[in-house]
Every structure is written in C-alpha cells, then in structure tokens.
C-alpha positions as CSV (number, residue, x, y, z in Angstrom):
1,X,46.5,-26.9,-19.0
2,X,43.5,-29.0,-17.7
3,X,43.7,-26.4,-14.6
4,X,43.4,-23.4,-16.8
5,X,40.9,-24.7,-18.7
6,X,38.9,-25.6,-15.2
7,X,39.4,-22.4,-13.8
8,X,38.3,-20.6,-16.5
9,X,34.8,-23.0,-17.2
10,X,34.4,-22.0,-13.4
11,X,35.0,-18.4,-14.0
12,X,32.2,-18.3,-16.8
13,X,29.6,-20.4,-15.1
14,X,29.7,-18.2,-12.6
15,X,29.3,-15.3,-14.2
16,X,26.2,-16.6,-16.0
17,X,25.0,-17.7,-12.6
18,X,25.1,-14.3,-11.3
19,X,23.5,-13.0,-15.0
20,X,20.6,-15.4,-14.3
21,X,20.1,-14.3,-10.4
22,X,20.2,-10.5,-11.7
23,X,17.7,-11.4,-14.1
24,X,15.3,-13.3,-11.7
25,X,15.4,-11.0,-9.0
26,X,14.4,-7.8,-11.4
27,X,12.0,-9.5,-12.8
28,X,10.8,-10.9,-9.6
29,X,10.8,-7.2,-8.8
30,X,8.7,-6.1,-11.7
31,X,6.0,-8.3,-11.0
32,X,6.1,-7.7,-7.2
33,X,6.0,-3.9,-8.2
34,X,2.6,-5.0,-10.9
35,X,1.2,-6.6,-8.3
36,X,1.2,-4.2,-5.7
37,X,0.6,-0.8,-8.1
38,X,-3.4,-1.6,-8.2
39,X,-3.8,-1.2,-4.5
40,X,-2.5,2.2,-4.7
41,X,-4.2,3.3,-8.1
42,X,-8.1,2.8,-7.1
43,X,-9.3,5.6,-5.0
44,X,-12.3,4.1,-3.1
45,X,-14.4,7.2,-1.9
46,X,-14.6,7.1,1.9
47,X,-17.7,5.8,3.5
48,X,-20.0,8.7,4.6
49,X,-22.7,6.6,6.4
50,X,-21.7,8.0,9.8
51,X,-21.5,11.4,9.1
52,X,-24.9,11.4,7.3
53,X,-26.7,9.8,10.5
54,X,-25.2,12.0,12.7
55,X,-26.9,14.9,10.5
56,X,-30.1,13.1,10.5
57,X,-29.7,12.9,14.1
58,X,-28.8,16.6,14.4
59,X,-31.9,17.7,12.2
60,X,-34.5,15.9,14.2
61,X,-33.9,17.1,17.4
62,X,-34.1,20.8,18.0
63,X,-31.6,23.0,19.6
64,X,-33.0,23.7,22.9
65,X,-32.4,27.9,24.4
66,X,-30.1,28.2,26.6
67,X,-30.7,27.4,30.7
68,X,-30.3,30.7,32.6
69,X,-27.8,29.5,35.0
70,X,-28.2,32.0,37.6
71,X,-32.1,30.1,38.2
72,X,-33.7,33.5,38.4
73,X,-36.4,32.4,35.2
C-alpha cells in the first residue's frame, strides 16, 4: 500500500514538474520573442552621406569631351 501510494506521489510530482518546465520555457519564450521584436520594428533610414558627396564631387568637376583617339586633332 505504502508503494502505491509512493509511486503515485512520484507520478504527480512529476507531472507538475513537467507543467512548471512547459510554463517557464514559453514564457521564457515570450520574453525572448519581446525582446527581440524592437530590433526588427524600427526602420532606420539608410545613411546617404556617401552618395550625396559623390554627387557633390560629380557636380564640381566638368565632364571633359571626349580624346580623339586616332591623335589627328
């Protein structure tokens, strides 16, 4: 009788053990998920620093004619 009554206090601990890891690993989960969700949500505009020098650069110097290859200018 003591046996049964062992085997059967072992049989619900351990389902409450696995209840309680279910429930920390989802909500582990859920926060991990929280956590991670504003690094996707903020769309930071790229930086355009580079592309507007280079314009700059284009506009100041002018586009020089074209060589005559053949040398006969």
């Amino acid at each position: 009788m003591i046996g049964l009554v062992n085997f059967s206090l072992l049989a619900v601990l351990t389902m409450f053990a696995v209840a309680a890891a279910a429930a920390l690993c989802w909500m582990s989960l859920r926060i991990t998920i929280l956590v991670i969700e504003p690094a996707t949500a903020r769309r930071v505009p790229c930086s355009t620093e580079l592309a507007d020098g280079r314009r700059r650069l284009a506009r100041s110097r002018p586009i020089a004619p074209p060589r005559n290859r053949e040398g006969g200018e």
